[in-house]
Steps between C-alpha positions, in 0.01 A plus 500: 500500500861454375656824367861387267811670603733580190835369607818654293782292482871694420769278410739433753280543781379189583681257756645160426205348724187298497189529608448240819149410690556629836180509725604732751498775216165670473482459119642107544766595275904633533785542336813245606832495365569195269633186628918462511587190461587284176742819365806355293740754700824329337622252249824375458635238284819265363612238325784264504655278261807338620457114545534388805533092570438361833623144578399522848234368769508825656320815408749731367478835295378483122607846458173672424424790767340861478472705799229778578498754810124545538352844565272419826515229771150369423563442085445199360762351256423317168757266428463415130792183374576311175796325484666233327571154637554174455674165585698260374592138651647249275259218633210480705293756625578820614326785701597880552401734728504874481328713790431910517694691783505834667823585600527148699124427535391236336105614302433209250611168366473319164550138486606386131551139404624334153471133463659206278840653531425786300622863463283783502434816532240813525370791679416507911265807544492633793172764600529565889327809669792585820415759787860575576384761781796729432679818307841347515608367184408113455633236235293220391719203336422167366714169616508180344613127590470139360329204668801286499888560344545156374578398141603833463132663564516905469240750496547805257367847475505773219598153299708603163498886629137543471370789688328455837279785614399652831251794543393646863204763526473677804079504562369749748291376778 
């Protein structure tokens, strides 16, 4: 025969926990503390809005960087990027590039391309999920270069002042 136990709950008293199936517990049940990971521990952000024109074939500074010092060695960083860019090449076609850095590791590359000798320009996003493994404080930068430098070819960023933005979020492991 079961018999019910009244159970009185006072506010305050009751662990941030949850109830796990453990089956070296007599009852099959106990209380474990909740998982850690996936906190947002930090978020820092920027923006930048000082065009910057690159006539080169090498990858050189667009001048859009933020830097973070993360709390723990095993965080996770969320690198979150809009920025401006574009190209212009009086004839034929021309193709940008602008990659992702930490400090001077390269994370991610976009490839952009315009066609017909045109001029163009608009957004690369950038979403990249970095495991820095450190507490010392780390910059993350974006870099930019053009496919070729003839006919005058030049990549642009934060074209006609328009903001650029950069946001990093420190996620706990």
């Amino acid at each position: 025969m079961c018999q019910a136990e009244s159970l009185a709950i006072v506010p305050g008293t009751i662990p941030i926990a949850s109830i796990v199936a453990d089956s070296a517990e007599a009852t099959g049940l106990k209380w474990a503390a909740p998982a850690g990971g996936g906190k947002v521990l930090q978020v820092v952000s920027g923006t930048y809005s000082t065009q910057t024109v690159i006539a080169s074939t090498s990858y050189t500074d667009t001048g859009l960087s933020l830097s973070i010092t993360p709390t723990l060695a095993t965080s996770k960083v969320l690198v979150l990027i809009t920025q401006n860019s574009g190209a212009s090449r009086g004839v034929d076609d021309i193709g940008w590039y602008t990659k992702l850095l930490r400090g001077a590791t390269d994370l991610q590359e976009l490839d952009n391309n315009l066609g017909n000798g045109d001029d163009g320009h608009w957004p690369n996003c950038f979403t990249y999920l970095d495991s820095p493994a450190t507490t010392s404080s780390t910059t993350y930068k974006t870099q930019g270069k053009c496919s070729t430098t003839a006919n005058s070819a030049s990549a642009f960023y934060q074209f006609s002042s328009y903001a650029s933005t950069i946001v990093l979020m420190e996620i706990g492991a």
